[in-house]
C-alpha positions as CSV (number, residue, x, y, z in Angstrom):
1,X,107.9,64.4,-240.2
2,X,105.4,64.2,-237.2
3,X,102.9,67.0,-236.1
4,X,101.3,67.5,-233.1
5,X,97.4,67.7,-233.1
6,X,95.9,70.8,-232.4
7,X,93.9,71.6,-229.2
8,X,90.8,72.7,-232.0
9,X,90.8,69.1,-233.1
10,X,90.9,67.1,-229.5
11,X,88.0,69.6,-228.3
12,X,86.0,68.7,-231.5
13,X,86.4,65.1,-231.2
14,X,85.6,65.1,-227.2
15,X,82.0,67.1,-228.3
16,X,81.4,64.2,-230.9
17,X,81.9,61.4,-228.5
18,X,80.0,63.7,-225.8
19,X,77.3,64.2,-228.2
20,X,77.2,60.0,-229.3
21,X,77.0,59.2,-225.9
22,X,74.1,61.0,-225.0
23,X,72.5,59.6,-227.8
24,X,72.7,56.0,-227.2
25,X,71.0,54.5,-224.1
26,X,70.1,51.4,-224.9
27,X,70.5,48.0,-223.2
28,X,74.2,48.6,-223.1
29,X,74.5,51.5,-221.2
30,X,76.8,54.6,-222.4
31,X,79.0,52.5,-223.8
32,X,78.7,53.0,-227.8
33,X,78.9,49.5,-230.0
34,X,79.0,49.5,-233.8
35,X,76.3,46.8,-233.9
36,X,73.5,47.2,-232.0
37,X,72.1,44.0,-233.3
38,X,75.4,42.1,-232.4
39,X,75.5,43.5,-228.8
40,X,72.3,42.4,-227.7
41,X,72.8,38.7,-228.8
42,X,75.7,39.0,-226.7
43,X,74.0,40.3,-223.6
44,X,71.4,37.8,-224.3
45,X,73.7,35.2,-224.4
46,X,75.4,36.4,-221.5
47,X,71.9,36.8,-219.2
48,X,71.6,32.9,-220.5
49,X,74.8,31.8,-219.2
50,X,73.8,33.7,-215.4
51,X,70.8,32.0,-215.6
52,X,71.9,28.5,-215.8
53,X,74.4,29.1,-213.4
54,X,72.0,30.4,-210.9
55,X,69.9,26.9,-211.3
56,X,72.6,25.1,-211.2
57,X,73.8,26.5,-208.2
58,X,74.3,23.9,-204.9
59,X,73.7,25.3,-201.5
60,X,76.1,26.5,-198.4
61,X,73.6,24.5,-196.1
62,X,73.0,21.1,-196.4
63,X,69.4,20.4,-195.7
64,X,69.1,16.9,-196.5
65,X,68.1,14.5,-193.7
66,X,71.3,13.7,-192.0
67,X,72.2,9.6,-191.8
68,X,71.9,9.4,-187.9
69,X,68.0,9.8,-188.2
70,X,67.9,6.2,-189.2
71,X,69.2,5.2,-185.9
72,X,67.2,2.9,-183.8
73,X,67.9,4.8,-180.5
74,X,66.9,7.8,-182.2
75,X,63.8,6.5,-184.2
76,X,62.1,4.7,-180.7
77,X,61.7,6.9,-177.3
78,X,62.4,3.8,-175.4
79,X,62.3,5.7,-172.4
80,X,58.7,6.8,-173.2
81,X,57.8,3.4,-174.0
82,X,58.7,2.3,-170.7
83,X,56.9,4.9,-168.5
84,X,54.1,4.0,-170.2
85,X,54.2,0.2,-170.2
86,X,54.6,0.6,-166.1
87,X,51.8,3.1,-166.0
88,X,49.4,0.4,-167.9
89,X,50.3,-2.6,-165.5
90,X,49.2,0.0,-162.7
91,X,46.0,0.4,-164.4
92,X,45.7,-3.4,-165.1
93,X,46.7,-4.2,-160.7
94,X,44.4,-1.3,-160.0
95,X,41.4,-3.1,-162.2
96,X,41.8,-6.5,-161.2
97,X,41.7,-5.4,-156.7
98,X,38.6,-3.6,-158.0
99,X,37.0,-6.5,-159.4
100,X,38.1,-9.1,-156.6
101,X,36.1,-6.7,-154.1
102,X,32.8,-6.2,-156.3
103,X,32.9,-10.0,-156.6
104,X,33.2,-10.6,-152.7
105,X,30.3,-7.8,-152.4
106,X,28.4,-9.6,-154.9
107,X,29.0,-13.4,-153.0
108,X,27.7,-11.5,-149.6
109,X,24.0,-11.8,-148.8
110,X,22.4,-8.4,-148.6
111,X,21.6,-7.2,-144.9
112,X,18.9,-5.9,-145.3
113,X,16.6,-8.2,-147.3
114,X,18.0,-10.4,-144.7
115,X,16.9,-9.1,-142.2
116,X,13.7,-8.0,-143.5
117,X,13.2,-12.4,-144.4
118,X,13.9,-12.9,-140.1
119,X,11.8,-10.1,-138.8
120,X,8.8,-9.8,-141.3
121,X,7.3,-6.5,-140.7
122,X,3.6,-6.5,-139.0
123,X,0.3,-6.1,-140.7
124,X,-1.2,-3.4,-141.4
125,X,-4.1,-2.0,-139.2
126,X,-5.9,0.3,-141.5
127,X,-6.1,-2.2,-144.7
128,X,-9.7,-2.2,-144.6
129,X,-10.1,1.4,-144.2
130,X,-7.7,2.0,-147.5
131,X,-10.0,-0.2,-149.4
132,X,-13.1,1.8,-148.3
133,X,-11.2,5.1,-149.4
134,X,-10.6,3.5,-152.5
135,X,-13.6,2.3,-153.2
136,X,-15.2,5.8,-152.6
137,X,-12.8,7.7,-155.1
138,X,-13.7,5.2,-158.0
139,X,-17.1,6.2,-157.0
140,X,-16.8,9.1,-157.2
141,X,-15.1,9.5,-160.3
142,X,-17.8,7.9,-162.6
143,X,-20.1,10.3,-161.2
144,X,-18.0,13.1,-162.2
145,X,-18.1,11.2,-165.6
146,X,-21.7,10.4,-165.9
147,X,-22.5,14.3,-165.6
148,X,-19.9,15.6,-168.0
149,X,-21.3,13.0,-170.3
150,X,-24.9,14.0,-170.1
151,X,-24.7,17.5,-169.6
152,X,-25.6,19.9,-172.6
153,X,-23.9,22.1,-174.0
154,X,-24.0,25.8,-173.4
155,X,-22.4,27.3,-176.4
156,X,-23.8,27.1,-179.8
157,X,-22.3,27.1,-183.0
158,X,-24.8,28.4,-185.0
159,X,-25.1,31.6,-183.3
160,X,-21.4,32.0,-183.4
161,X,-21.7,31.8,-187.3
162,X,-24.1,33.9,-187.4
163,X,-22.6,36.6,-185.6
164,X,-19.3,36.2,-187.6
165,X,-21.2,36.8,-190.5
166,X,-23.7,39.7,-189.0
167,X,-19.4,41.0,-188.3
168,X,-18.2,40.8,-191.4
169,X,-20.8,43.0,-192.8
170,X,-20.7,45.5,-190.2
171,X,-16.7,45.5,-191.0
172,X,-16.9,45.8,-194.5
173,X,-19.3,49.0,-194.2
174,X,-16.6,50.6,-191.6
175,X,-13.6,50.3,-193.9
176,X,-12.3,51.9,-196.6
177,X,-10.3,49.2,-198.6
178,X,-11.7,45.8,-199.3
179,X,-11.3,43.5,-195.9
180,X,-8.9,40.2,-196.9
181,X,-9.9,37.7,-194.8
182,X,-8.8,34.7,-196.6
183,X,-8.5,33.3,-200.2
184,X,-11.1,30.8,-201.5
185,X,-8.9,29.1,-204.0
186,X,-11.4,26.9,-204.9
187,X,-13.4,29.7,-206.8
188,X,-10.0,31.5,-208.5
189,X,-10.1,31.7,-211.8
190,X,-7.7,29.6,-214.0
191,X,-3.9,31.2,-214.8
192,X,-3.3,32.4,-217.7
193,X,0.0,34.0,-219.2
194,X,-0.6,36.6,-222.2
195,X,2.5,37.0,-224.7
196,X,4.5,40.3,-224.4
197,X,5.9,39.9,-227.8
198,X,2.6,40.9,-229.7
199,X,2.0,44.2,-231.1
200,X,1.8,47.1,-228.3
201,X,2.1,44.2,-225.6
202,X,-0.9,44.5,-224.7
203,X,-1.6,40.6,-224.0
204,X,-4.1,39.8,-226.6
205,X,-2.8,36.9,-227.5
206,X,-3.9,33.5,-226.9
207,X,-2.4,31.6,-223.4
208,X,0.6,29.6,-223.6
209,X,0.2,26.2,-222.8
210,X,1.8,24.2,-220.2
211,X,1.8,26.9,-218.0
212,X,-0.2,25.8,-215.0
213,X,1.6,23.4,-213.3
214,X,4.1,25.6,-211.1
215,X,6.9,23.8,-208.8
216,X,5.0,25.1,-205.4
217,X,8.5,24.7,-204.2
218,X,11.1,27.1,-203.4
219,X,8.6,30.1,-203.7
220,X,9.5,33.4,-202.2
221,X,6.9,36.3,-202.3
222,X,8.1,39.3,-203.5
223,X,4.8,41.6,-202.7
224,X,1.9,41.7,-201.0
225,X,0.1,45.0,-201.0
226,X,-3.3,46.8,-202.2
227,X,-3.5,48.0,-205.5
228,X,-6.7,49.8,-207.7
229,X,-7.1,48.5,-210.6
230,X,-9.5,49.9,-212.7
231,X,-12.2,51.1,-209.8
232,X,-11.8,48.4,-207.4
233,X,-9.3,48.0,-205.1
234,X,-7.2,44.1,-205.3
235,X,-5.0,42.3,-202.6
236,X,-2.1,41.7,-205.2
237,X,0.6,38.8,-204.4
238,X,3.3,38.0,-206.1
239,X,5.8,35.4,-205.6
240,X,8.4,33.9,-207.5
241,X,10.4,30.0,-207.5
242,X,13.4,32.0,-209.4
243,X,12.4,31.6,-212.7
244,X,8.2,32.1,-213.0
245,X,6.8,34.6,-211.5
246,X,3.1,34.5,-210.4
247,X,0.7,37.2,-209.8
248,X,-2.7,37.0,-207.9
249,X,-4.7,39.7,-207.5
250,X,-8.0,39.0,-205.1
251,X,-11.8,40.9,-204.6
252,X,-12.6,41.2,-201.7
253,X,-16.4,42.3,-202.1
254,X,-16.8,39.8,-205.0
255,X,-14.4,37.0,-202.9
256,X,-12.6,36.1,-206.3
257,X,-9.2,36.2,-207.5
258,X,-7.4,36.4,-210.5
259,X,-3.9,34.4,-211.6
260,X,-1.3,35.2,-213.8
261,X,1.8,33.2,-214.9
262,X,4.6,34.3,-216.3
263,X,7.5,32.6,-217.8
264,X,11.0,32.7,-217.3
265,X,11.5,34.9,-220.2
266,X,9.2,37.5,-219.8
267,X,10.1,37.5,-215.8
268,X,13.5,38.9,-216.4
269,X,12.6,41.2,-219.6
270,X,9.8,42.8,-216.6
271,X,12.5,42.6,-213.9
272,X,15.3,44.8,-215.8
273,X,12.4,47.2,-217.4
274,X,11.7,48.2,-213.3
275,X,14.5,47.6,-212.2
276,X,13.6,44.8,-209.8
277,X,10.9,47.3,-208.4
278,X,7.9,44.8,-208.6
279,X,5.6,47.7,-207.5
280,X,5.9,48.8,-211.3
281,X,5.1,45.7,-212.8
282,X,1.9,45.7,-210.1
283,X,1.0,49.1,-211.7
284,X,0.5,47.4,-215.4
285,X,-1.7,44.8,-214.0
286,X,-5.5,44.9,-215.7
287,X,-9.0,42.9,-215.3
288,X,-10.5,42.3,-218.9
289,X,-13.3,40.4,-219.7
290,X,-12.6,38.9,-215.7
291,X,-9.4,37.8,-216.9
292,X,-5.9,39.4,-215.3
293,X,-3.4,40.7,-217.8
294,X,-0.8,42.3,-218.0
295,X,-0.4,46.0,-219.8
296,X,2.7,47.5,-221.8
């Protein structure tokens, strides 16, 4: 005996699928599997398949070089060819009438030296006369030489020295700051590079060796103004090769410098501590015992 289902029993099975449904959104859409696992192998297998089939599949257009462009009519522009093997026998008729007529203007005698060989032209009336002038200006040009040779002369260097020196004074009493006229490198103290790494960094320790002999080449200066230091007031210098940096710091009332060298190493440790301000690492420069260091 057969029995209809009940409306109560199709609504609650149309809320369960409903409610599956909603629940499931994974790779295979709404539609609900039993095996997760199982379905996604297939799609796998599946994207595969399309992707094989998309390498392996041929073109509507053929774009392969068609077998006509072997052709010999097509490979040579004969046409072109012969254009321009008539325009280079022009050229070649063109050269050679050019060269038969600068070879009969060559073979003709020129008229006018020919002329000038059948009618000489007369002497000259005033030969005698151009002599004489000439004779006079030689003359008169080792004169001219004679007296700049023996005259004396009127400036003298001494006295310029002198005043340049009387100058100098009278300068130095007028200005404030030292006057930098030029360096006297031959009376500069020796570099000398202190270590940073001892004990309050205050460069105590003893010079590093080998560090004298700077590349010259290459160097850029980085500043050049007037610092005190200590109660005098310094020209300070310093330039750089990109790796040592050197300092110079010059007296103008004693006309002496000072040197520093510093290495690589302590270049960049001073660069990042200012900030690539070298007006900073000016301010830390000292004069002890007529050395220049450098101060924590």
């Amino acid at each position: 005996m057969l029995f209809a289902p009940s409306n109560d029993h199709i609504n609650r099975d149309e809320s369960v699928k409903l409610v599956e449904t909603d629940m499931d959104r994974g790779r295979v859409g709404n539609l609900v599997v039993a095996s997760r696992s199982c379905a996604r192998k297939i799609w796998e297998k599946e994207h595969d398949a399309h992707r094989d089939r998309i390498k392996k599949v041929k073109p509507a257009t053929d774009m392969t070089l068609p077998t006509t462009a072997g052709l010999d009519h097509i490979r040579n522009n004969l046409k072109k060819e012969q254009i321009l093997e008539g325009r280079y026998m022009e050229i070649d008729r063109e050269n050679q009438i050019l060269l038969k007529k600068m070879s009969a203007i060559m073979k003709k005698p020129n008229p006018y030296t020919a002329l000038e060989a059948q009618h000489p032209p007369p002497a000259t009336m005033n030969k005698d006369g151009r002599k004489q002038e000439l004779l006079r200006i030689t003359k008169e040009n080792r004169r001219l030489l004679q007296s700049i040779q023996d005259v004396q002369p009127v400036y003298n260097h001494k006295k310029w020295e002198e005043h340049h020196k009387n100058s100098g004074v009278l300068l130095r009493n007028c200005c404030t700051y030292p006057v930098i006229t030029r360096l006297p490198r031959t009376r500069s103290s020796p570099s000398l590079l202190m270590r940073m790494e001892t004990a309050g960094g205050d460069g105590t320790a003893s010079p590093l060796a080998g560090t004298a002999d700077i590349a010259s080449d290459d160097v850029k200066y980085v500043l050049k103004e007037g610092k005190r230091i200590g109660e005098k007031y310094y020209l300070v210098e310093m330039s750089t090769d990109g790796r040592t940096l050197s300092v110079s710091a010059y007296d103008g009332d004693a006309q002496r410098s000072y040197e520093l060298v510093i290495a690589e190493k302590n270049h960049r440790q001073l660069y990042r501590e200012a900030q690539g301000d070298y007006s900073l690492i000016a301010n830390k420069l000292r004069i002890d015992n007529g050395k220049l260091k450098l101060a924590s």
